[in-house]
PDB file of N, CA, C and O in Angstrom:
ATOM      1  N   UNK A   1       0.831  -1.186   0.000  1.00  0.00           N
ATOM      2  CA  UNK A   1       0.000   0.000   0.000  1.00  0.00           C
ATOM      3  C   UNK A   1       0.872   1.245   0.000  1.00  0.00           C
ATOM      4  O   UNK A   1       0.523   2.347  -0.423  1.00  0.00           O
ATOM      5  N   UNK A   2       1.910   0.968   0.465  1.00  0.00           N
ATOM      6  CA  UNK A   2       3.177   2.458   0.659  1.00  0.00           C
ATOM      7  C   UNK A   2       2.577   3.810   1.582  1.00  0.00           C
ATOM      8  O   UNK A   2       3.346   4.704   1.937  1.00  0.00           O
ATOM      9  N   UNK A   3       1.101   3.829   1.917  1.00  0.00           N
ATOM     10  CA  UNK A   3       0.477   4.790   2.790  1.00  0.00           C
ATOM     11  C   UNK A   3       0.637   3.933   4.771  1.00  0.00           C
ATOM     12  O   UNK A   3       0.300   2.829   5.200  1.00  0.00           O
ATOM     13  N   UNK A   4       1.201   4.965   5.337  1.00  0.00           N
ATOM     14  CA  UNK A   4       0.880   4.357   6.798  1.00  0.00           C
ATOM     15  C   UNK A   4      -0.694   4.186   7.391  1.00  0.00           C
ATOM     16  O   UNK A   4      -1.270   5.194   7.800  1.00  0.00           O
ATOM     17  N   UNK A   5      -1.158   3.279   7.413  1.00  0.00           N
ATOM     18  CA  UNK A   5      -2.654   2.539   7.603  1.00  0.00           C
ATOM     19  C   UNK A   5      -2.644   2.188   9.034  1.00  0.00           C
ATOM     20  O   UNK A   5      -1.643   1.481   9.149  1.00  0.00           O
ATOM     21  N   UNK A   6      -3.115   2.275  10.004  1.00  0.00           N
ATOM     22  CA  UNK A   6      -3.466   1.392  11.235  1.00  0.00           C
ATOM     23  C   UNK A   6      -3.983  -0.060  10.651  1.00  0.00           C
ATOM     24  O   UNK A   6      -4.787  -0.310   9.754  1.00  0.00           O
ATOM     25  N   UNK A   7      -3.403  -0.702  11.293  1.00  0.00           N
ATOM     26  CA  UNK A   7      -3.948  -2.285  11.521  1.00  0.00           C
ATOM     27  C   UNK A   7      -5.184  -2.328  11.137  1.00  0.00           C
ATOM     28  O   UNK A   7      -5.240  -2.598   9.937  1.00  0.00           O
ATOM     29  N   UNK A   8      -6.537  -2.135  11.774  1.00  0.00           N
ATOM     30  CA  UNK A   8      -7.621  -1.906  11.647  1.00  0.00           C
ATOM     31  C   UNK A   8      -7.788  -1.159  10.070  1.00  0.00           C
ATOM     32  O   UNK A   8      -7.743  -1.940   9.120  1.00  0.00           O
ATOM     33  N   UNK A   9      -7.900  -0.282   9.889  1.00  0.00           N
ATOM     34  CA  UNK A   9      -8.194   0.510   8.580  1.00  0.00           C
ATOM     35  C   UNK A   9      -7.330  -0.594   7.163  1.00  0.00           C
ATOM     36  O   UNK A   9      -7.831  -1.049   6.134  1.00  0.00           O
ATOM     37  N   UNK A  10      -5.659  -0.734   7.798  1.00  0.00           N
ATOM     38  CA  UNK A  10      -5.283  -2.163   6.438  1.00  0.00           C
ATOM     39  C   UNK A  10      -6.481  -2.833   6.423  1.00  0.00           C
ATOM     40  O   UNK A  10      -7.186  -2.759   5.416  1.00  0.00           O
ATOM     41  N   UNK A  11      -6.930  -3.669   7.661  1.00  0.00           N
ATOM     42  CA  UNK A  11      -7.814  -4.708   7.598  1.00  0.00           C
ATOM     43  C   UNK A  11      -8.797  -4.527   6.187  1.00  0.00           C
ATOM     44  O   UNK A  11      -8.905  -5.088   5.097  1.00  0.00           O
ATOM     45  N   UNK A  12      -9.479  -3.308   6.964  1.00  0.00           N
ATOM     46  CA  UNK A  12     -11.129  -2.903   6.564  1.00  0.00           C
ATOM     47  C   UNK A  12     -10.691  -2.948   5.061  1.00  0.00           C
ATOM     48  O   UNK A  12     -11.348  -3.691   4.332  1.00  0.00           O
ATOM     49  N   UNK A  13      -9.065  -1.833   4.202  1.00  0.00           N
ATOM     50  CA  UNK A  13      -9.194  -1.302   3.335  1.00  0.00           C
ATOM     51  C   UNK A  13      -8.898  -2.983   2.097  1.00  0.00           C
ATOM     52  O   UNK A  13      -9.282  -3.056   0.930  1.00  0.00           O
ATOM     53  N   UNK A  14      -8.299  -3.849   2.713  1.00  0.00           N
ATOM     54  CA  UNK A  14      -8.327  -5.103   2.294  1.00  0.00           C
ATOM     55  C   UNK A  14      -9.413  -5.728   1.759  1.00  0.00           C
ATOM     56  O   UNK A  14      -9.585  -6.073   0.590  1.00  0.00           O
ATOM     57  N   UNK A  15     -10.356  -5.887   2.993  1.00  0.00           N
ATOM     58  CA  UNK A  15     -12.061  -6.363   2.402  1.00  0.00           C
ATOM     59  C   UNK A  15     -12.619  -5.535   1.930  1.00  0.00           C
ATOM     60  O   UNK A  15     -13.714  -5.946   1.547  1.00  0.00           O
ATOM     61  N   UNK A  16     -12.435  -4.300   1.684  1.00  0.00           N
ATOM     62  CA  UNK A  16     -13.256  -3.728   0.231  1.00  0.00           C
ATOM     63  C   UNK A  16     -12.674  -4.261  -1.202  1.00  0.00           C
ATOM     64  O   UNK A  16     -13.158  -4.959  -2.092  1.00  0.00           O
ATOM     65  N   UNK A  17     -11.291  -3.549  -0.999  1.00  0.00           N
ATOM     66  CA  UNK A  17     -10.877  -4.135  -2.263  1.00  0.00           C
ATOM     67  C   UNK A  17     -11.455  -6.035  -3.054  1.00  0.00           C
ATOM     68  O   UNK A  17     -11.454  -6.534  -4.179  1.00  0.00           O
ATOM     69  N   UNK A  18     -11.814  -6.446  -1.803  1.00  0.00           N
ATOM     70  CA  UNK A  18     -11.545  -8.302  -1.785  1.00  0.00           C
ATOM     71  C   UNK A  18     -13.391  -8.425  -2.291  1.00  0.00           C
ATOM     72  O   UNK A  18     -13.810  -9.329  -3.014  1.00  0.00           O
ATOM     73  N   UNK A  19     -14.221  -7.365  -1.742  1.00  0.00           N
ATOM     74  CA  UNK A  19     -15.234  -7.303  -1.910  1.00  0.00           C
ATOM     75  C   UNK A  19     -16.089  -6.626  -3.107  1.00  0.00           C
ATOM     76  O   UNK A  19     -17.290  -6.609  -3.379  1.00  0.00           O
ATOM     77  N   UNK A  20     -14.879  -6.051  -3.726  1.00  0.00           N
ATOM     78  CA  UNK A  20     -15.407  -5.475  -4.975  1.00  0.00           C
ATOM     79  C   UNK A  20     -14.890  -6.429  -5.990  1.00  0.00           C
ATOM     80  O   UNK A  20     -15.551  -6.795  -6.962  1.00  0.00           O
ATOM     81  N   UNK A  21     -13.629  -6.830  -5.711  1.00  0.00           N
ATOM     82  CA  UNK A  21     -13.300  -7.615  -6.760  1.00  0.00           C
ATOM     83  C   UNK A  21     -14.229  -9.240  -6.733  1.00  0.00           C
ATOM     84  O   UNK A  21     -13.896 -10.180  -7.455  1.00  0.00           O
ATOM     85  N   UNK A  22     -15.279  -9.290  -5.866  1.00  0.00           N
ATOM     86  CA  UNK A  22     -16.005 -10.398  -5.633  1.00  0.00           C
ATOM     87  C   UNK A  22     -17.545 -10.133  -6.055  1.00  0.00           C
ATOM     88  O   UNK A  22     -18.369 -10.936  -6.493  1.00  0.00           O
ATOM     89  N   UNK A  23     -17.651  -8.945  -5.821  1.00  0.00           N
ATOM     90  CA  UNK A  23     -19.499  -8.255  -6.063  1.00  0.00           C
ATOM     91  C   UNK A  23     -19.280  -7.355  -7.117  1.00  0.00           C
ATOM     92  O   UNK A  23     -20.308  -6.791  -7.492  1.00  0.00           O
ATOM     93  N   UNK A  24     -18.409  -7.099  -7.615  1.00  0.00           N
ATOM     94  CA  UNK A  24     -18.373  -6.009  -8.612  1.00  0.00           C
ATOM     95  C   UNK A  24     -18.920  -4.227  -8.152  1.00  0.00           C
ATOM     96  O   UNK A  24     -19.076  -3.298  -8.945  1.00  0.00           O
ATOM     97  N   UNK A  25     -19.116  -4.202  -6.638  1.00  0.00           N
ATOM     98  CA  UNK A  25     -19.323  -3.208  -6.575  1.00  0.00           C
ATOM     99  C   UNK A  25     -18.878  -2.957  -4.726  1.00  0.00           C
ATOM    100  O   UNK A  25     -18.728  -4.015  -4.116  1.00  0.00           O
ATOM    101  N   UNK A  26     -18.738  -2.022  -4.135  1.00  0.00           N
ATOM    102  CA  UNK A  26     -18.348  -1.761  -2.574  1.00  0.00           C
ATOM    103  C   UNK A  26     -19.348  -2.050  -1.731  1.00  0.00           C
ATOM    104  O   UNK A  26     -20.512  -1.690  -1.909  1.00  0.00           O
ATOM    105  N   UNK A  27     -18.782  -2.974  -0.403  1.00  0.00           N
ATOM    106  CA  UNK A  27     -19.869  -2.835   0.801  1.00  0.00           C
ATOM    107  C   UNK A  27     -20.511  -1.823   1.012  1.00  0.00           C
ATOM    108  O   UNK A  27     -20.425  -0.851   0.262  1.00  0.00           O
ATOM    109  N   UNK A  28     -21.409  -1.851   2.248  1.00  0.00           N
ATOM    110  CA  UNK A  28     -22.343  -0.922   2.812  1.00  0.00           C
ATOM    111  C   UNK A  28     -21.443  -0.080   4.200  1.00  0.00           C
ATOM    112  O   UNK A  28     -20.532  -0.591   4.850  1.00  0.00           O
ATOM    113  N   UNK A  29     -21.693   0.531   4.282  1.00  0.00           N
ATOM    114  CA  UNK A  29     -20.958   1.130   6.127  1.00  0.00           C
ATOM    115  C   UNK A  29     -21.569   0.058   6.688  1.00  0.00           C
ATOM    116  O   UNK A  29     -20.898  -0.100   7.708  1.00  0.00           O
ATOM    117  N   UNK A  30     -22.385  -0.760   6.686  1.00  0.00           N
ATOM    118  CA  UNK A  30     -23.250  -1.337   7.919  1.00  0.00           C
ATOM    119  C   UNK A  30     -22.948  -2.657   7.413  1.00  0.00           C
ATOM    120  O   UNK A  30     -23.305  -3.502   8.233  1.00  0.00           O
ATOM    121  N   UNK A  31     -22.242  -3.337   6.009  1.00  0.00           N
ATOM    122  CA  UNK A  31     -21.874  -4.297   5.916  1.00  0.00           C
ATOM    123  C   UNK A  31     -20.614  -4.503   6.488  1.00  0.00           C
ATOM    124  O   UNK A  31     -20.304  -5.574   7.010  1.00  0.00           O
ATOM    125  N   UNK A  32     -19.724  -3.338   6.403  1.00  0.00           N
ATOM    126  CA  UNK A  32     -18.296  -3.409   6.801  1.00  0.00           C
ATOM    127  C   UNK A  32     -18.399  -3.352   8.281  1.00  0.00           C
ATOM    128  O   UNK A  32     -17.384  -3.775   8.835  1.00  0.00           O
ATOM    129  N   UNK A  33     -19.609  -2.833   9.302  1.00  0.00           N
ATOM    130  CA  UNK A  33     -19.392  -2.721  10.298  1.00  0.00           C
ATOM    131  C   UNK A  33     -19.549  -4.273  11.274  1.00  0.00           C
ATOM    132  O   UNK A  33     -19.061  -4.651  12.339  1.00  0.00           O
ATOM    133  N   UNK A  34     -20.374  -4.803  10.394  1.00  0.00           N
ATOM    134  CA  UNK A  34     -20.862  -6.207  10.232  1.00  0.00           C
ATOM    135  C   UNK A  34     -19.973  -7.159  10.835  1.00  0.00           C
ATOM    136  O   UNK A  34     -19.827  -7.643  11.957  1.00  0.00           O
ATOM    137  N   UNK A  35     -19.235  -7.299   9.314  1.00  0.00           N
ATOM    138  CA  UNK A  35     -17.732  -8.146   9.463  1.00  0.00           C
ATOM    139  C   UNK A  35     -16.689  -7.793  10.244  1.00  0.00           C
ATOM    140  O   UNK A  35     -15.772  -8.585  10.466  1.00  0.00           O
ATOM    141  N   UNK A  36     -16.721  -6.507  10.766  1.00  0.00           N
ATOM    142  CA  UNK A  36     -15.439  -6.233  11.358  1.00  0.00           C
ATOM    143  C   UNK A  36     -15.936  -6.216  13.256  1.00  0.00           C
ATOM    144  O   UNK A  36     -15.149  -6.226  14.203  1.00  0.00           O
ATOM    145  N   UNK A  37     -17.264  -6.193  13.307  1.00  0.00           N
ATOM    146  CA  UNK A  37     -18.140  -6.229  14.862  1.00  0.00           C
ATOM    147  C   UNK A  37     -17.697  -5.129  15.406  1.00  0.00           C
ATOM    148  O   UNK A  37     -17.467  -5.054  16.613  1.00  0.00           O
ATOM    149  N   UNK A  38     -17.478  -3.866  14.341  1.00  0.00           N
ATOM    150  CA  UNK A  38     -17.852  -2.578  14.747  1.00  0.00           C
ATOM    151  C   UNK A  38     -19.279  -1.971  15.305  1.00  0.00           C
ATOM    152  O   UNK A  38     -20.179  -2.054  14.469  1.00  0.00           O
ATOM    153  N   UNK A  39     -19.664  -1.358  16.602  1.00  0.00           N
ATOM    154  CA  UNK A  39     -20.575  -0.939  17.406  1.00  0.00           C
ATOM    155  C   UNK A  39     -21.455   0.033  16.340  1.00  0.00           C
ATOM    156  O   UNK A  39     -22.669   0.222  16.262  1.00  0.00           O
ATOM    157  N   UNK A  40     -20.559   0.459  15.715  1.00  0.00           N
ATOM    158  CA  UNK A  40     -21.553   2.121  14.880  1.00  0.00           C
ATOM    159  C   UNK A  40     -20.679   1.825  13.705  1.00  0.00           C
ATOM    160  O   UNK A  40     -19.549   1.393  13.480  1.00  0.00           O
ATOM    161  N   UNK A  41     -21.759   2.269  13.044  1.00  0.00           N
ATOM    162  CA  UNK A  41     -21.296   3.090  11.703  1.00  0.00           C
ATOM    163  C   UNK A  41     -20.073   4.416  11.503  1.00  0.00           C
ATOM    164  O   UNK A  41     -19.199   4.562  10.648  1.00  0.00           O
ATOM    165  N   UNK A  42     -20.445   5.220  12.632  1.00  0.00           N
ATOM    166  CA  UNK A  42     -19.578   6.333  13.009  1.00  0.00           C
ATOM    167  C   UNK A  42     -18.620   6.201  12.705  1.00  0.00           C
ATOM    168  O   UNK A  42     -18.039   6.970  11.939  1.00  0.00           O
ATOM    169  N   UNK A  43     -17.941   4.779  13.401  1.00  0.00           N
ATOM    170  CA  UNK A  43     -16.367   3.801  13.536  1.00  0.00           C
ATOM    171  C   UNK A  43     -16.295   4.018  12.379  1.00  0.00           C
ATOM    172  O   UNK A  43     -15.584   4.892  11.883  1.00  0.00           O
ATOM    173  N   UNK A  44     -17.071   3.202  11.733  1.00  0.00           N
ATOM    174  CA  UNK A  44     -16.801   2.860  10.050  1.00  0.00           C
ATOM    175  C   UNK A  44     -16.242   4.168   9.343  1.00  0.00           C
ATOM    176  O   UNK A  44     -15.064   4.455   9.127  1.00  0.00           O
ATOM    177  N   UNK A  45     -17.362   4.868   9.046  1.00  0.00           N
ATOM    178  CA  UNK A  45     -16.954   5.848   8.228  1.00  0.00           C
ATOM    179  C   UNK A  45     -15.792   6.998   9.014  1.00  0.00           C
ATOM    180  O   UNK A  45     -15.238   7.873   8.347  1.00  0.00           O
ATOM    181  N   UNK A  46     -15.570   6.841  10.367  1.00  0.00           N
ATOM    182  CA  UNK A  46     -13.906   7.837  11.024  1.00  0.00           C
ATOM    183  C   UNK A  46     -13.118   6.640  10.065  1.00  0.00           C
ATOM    184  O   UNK A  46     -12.208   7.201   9.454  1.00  0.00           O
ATOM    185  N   UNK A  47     -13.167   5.433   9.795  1.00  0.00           N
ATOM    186  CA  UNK A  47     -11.906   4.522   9.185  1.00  0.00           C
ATOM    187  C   UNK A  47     -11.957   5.041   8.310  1.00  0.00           C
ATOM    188  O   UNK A  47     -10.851   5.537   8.098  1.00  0.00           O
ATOM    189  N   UNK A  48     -12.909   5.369   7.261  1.00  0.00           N
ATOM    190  CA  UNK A  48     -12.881   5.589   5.804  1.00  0.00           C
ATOM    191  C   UNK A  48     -12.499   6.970   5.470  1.00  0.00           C
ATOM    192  O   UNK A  48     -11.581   7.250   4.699  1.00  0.00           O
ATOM    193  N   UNK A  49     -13.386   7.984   6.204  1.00  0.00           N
ATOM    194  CA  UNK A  49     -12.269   9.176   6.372  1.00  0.00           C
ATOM    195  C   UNK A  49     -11.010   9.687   6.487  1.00  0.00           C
ATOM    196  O   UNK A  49     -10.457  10.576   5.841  1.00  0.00           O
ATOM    197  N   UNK A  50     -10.504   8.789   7.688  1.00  0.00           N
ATOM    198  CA  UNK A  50      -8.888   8.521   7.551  1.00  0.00           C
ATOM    199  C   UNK A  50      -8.144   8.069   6.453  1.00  0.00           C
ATOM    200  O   UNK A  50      -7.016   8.382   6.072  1.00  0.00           O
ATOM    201  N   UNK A  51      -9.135   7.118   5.920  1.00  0.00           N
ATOM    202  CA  UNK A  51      -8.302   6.633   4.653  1.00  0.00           C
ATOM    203  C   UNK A  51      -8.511   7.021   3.356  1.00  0.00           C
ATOM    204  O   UNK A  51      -7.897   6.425   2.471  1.00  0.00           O
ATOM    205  N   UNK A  52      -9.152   7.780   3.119  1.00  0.00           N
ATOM    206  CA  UNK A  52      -9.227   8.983   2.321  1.00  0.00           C
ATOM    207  C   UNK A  52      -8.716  10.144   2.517  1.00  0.00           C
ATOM    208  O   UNK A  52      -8.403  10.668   1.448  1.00  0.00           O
ATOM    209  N   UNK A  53      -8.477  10.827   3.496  1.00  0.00           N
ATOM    210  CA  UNK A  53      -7.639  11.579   3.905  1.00  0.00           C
ATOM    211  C   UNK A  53      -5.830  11.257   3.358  1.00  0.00           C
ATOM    212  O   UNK A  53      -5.033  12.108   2.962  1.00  0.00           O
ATOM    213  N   UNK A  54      -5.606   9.820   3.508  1.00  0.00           N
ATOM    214  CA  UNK A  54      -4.301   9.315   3.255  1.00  0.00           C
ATOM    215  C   UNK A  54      -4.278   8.953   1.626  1.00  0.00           C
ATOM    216  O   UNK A  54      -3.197   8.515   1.232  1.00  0.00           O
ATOM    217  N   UNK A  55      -5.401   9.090   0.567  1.00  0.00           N
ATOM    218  CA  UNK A  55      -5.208   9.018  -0.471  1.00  0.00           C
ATOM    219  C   UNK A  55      -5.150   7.395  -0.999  1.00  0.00           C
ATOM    220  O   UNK A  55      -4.410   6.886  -1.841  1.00  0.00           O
ATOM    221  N   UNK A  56      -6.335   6.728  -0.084  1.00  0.00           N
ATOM    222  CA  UNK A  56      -6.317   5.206   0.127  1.00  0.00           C
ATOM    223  C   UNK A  56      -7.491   4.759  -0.944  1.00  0.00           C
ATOM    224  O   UNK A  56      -7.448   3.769  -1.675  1.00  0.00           O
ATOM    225  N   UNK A  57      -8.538   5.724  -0.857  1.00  0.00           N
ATOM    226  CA  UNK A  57     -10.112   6.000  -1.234  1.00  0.00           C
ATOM    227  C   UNK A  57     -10.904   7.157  -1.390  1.00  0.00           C
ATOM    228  O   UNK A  57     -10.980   8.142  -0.655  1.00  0.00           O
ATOM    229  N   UNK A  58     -11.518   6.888  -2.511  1.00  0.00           N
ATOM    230  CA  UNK A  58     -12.255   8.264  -2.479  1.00  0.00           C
ATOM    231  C   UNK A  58     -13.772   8.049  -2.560  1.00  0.00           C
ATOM    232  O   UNK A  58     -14.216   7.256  -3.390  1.00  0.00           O
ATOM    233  N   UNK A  59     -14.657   8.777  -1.663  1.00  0.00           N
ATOM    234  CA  UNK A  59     -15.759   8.382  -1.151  1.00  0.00           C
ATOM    235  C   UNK A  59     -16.896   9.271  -1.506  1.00  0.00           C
ATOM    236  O   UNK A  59     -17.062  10.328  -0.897  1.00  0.00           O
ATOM    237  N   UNK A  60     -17.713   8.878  -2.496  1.00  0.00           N
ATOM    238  CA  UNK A  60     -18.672   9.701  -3.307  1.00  0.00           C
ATOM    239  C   UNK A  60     -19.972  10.320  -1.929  1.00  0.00           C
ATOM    240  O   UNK A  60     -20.338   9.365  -1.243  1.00  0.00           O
ATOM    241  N   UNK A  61     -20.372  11.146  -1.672  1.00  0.00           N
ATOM    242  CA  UNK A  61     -20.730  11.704  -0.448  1.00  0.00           C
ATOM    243  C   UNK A  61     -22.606  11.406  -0.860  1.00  0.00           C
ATOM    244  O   UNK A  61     -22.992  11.459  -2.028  1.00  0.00           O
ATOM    245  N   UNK A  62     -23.450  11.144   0.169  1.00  0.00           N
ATOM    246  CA  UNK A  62     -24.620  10.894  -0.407  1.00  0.00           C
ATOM    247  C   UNK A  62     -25.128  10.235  -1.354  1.00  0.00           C
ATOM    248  O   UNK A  62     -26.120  10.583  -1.994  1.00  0.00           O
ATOM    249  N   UNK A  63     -24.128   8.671  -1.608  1.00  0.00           N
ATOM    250  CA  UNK A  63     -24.650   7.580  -2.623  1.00  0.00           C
ATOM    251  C   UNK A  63     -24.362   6.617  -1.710  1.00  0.00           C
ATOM    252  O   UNK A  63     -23.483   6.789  -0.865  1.00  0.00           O
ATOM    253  N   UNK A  64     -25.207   5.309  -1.812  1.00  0.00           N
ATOM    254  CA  UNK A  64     -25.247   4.378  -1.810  1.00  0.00           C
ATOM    255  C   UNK A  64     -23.769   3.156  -1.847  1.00  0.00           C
ATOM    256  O   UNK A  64     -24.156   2.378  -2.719  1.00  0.00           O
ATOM    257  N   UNK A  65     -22.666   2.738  -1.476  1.00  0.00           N
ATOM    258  CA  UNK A  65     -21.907   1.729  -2.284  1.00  0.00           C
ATOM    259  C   UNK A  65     -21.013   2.659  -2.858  1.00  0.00           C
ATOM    260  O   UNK A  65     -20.435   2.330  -3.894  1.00  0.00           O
ATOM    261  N   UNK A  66     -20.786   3.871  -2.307  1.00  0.00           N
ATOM    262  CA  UNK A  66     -19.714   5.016  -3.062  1.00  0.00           C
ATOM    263  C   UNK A  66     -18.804   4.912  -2.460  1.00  0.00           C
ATOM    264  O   UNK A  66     -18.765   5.869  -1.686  1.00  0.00           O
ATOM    265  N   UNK A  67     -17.749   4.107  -2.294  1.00  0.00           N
ATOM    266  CA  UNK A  67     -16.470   3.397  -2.026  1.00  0.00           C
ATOM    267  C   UNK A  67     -15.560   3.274  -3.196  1.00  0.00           C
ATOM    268  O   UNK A  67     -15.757   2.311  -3.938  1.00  0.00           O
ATOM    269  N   UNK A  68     -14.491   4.184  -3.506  1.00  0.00           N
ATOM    270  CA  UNK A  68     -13.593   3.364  -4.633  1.00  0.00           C
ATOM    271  C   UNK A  68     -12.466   3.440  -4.135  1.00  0.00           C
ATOM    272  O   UNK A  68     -12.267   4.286  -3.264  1.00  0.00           O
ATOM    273  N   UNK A  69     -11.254   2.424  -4.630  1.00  0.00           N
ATOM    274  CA  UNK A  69     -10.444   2.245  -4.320  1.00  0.00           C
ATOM    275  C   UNK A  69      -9.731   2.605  -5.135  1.00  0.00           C
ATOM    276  O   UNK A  69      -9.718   2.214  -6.302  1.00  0.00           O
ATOM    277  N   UNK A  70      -8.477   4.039  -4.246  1.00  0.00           N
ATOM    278  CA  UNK A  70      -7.590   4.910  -5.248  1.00  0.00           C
ATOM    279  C   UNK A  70      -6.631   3.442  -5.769  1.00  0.00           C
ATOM    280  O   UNK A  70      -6.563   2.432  -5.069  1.00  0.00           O
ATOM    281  N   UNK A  71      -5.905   3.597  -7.193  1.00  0.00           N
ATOM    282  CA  UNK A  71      -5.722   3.346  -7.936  1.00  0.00           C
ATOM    283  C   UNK A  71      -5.671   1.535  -8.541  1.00  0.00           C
ATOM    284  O   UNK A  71      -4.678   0.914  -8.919  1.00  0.00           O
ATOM    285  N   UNK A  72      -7.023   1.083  -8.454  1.00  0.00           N
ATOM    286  CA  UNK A  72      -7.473   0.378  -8.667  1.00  0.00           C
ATOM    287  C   UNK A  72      -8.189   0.603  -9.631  1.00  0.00           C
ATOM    288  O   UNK A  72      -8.927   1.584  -9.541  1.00  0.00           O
ATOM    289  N   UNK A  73      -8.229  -0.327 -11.045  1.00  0.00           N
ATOM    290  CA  UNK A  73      -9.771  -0.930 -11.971  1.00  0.00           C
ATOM    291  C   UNK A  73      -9.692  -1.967 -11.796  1.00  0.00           C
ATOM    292  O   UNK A  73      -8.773  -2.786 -11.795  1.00  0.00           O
ATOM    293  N   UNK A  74     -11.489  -1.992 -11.504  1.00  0.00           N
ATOM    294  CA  UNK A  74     -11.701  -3.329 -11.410  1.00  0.00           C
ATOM    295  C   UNK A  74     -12.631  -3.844 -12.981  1.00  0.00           C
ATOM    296  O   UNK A  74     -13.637  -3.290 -13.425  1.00  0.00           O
ATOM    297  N   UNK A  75     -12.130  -4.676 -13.388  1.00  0.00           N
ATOM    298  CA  UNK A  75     -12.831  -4.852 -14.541  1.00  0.00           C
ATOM    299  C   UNK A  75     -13.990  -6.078 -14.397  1.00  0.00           C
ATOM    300  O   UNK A  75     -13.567  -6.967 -13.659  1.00  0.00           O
ATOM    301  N   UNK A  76     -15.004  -6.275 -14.788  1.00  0.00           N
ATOM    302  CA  UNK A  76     -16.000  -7.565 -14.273  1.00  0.00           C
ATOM    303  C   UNK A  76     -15.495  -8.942 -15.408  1.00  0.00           C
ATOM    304  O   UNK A  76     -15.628  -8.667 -16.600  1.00  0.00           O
ATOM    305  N   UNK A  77     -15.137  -9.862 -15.195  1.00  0.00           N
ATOM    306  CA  UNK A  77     -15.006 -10.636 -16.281  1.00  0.00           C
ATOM    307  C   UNK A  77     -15.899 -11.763 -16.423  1.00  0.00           C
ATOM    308  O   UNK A  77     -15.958 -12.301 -15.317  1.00  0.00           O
ATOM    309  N   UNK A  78     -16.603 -12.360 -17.236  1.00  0.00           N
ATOM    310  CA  UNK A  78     -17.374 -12.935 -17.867  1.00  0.00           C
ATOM    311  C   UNK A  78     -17.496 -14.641 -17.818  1.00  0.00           C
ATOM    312  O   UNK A  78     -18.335 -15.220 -18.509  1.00  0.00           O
TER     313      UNK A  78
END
């Protein structure tokens, strides 16, 4: 990744990537909070903030599944 990540946030920023390249599209805040047996959403999105802040992700504001992962394509294959 070459960005300094907390443990936690590597984790999280791992299963998106693992989760898009599996669904073709990004978890929910409330799916990621799910798997990881985060209390709130809050948690979630201070992780995702941070890691957008660090140039990890960039996070479309008021959509649905608006998770992308900086310099990643994911292509769907057939």
């Amino acid at each position: 990744m070459g960005i300094r990540a907390n443990k936690r946030q590597s984790e999280i920023y791992d299963y998106i990537v693992g989760y898009i390249q599996e669904n073709g599209y990004a978890p929910t805040l409330r799916e990621i909070r799910a798997v990881f047996g985060i209390k709130s959403t809050a948690t979630v999105h201070y992780h995702l903030k941070q890691m957008h802040d660090k140039g990890m992700l960039n996070i479309r504001d008021g959509e649905s599944r608006a998770i992308q992962v900086v310099g990643y394509k994911f292509v769907k294959c057939n």
